[in-house]
N, C-alpha and C positions, 0 to 999 in steps of 0.2 A: 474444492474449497471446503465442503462438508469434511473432506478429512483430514486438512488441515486441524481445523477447529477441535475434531477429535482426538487429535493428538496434544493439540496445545491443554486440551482439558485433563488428559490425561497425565500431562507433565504437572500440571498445578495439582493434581491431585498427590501425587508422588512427592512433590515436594511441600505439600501439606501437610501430608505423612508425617514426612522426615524433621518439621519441625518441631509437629507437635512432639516425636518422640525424644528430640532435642531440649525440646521446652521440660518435658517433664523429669528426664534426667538431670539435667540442669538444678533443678528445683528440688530433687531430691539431697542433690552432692551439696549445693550451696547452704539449705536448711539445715546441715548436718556435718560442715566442715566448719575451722576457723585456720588459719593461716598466719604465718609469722614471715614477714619478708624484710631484709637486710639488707641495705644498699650503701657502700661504699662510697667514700668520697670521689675517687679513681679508681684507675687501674693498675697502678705502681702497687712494686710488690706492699710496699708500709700499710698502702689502703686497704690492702685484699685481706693481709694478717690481720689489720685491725678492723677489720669487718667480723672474721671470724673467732679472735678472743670477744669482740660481744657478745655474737650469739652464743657463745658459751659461755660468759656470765649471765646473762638471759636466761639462759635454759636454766643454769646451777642454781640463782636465786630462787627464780618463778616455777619452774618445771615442776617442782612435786605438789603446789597448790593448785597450777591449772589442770594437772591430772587428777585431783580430788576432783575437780568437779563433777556432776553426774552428767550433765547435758550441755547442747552447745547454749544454751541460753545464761545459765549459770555462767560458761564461759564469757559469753558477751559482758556477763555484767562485770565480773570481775575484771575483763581487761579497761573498760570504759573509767570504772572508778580508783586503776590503779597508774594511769597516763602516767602520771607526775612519777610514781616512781618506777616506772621502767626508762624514760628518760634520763630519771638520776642514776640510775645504774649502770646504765651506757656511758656516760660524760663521765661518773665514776671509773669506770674502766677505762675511758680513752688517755683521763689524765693521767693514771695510773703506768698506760702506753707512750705519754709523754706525750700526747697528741692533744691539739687546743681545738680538734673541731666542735662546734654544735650540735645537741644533738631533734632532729626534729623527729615524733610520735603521736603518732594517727591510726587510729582504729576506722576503716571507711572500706567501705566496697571497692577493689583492685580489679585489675584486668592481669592474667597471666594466658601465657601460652602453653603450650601442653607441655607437660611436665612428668619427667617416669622419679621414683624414690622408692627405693625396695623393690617389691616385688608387687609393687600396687603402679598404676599413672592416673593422673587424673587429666580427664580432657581441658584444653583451653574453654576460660568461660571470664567471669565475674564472680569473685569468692568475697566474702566476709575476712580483712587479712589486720591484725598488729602489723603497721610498718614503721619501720626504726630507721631514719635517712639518715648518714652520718656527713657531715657536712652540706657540701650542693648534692650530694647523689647520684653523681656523674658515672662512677664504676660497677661495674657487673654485680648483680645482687645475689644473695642466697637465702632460699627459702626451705619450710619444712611446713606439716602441720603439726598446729596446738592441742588440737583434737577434732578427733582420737588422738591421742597422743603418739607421734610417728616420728617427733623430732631425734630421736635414739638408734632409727635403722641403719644407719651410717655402718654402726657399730656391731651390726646383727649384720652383714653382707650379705641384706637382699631377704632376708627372710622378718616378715612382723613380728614383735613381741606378739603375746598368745593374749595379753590383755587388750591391747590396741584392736588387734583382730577381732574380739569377742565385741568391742565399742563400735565397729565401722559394721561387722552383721548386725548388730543389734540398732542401729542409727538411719541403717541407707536399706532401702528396698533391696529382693534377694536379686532381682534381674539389674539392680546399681550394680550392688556389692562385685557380680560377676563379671559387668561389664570393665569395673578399672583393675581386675585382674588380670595378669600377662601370663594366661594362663596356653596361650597361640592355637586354641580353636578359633576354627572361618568364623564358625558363626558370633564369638564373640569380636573377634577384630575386626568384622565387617560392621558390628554394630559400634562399633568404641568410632570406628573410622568415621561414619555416618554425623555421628555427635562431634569430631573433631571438627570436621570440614566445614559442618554448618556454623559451629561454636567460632570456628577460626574467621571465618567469612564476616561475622557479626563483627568480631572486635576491627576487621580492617576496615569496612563500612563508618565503625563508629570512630575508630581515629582518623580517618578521612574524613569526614564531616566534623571534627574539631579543629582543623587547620584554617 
C-alpha cells in the first residue's frame, strides 16, 4: 500500500510539473499574441470566398495601422475602439459580394485548437482573438495573427517576415519563442507536445462542462 501511495504521489507531482509549465507558456503566448478569426456563414463554396475576400479587406484596410502598433496592448486598444468599423467593412465588402449577410464583431477571449502558419504553430489554448462571424457562423473559419503581425505568411511559403520575427523574439520568452518553432528537435517537440496535450485536455473539460 506504501507504494502504492508512492507512486500516486509521484504521478501528482509529474503532472504538477506539466501544468505549471503549461500554465506559464500559456501566459506567455496569450499576453503577447492577438488573433483575428473569420467564420463563414457555411460551407458552400459562395460562403468560403466570401469569408476570404473579408479577410482581405480586413487585412488591406487595418493591416498597416495594427502593425504600427508597438505592443499587444496598444493593439487591444485599438481594436476595442475601432468594433464599429471593422464590422462596416465587412457588411461593406459583403454587399459589395452581393451577399445580404450580418455582420457580427467581437473582441473576447476564444478557444482554438492547435494551429501550424508558417513556419511557427502555436499550441491550443485561449487567446485574446478580433472575431468577424459572417452571418450564423456555421462554416469553417480562418484565422491568422494581428500581432506580431503574421497575417502575410501565406504569401512568404512558410518562412516569417524578418520584422514579425524580431516582434515574437522580442514579445514571448526565449524558451516560448522556441517552443512554437518547427524547428523538429525531441526536445522541443516533446515540450510543444507537453503544452498541447494539457492545453487540449483543458478546452475538452471545458466544453464538456458548458453542455
Amino acid at each position: 500500500m506504501k507504494r502504492f501511495w508512492i507512486i500516486i504521489g509521484c504521478v501528482l507531482l509529474v503532472l504538477s510539473g506539466i501544468e505549471s509549465f503549461a500554465a506559464n507558456t500559456m501566459t506567455d503566448l496569450t499576453k503577447s499574441l492577438v488573433r483575428l478569426h473569420v467564420r463563414a456563414e457555411d460551407d458552400s463554396a459562395t460562403a468560403q470566398e466570401n469569408k476570404l475576400k473579408v479577410r482581405d479587406r480586413i487585412i488591406e484596410v487595418f493591416g498597416a495601422e495594427l502593425s504600427a502598433q508597438k505592443d499587444t496592448e496598444t493593439v487591444r486598444t485599438y481594436i476595442r475602439t475601432h468594433l464599429n468599423e471593422f464590422e462596416a467593412v465587412a457588411e461593406e465588402e459583403l454587399r459589395r459580394l452581393g451577399a445580404d449577410n450580418d455582420v457580427t464583431v467581437s473582441f473576447e477571449k476564444t478557444s482554438f485548437n492547435t494551429r501550424e502558419y508558417g513556419d511557427i504553430r502555436l499550441p491550443a489554448g485561449t487567446y485574446d482573438a478580433l472575431n468577424i462571424v459572417i452571418g450564423k457562423g456555421e462554416g469553417k473559419n480562418w484565422w491568422c495573427v494581428l500581432f506580431p503581425p503574421l497575417c502575410f505568411v501565406e504569401d512568404a511559403k512558410g518562412a516569417l517576415p524578418a520584422e514579425s520575427e524580431a516582434l515574437l523574439k522580442k514579445n514571448l520568452d526565449t524558451d516560448t519563442y522556441e517552443l512554437i518553432q518547427k524547428d523538429g528537435s525531441l526536445k522541443v517537440e516533446l515540450r510543444f507536445k507537453l503544452v498541447e496535450l494539457w492545453e487540449t485536455a483543458k478546452l475538452k473539460t471545458a466544453l464538456g462542462g458548458s453542455k
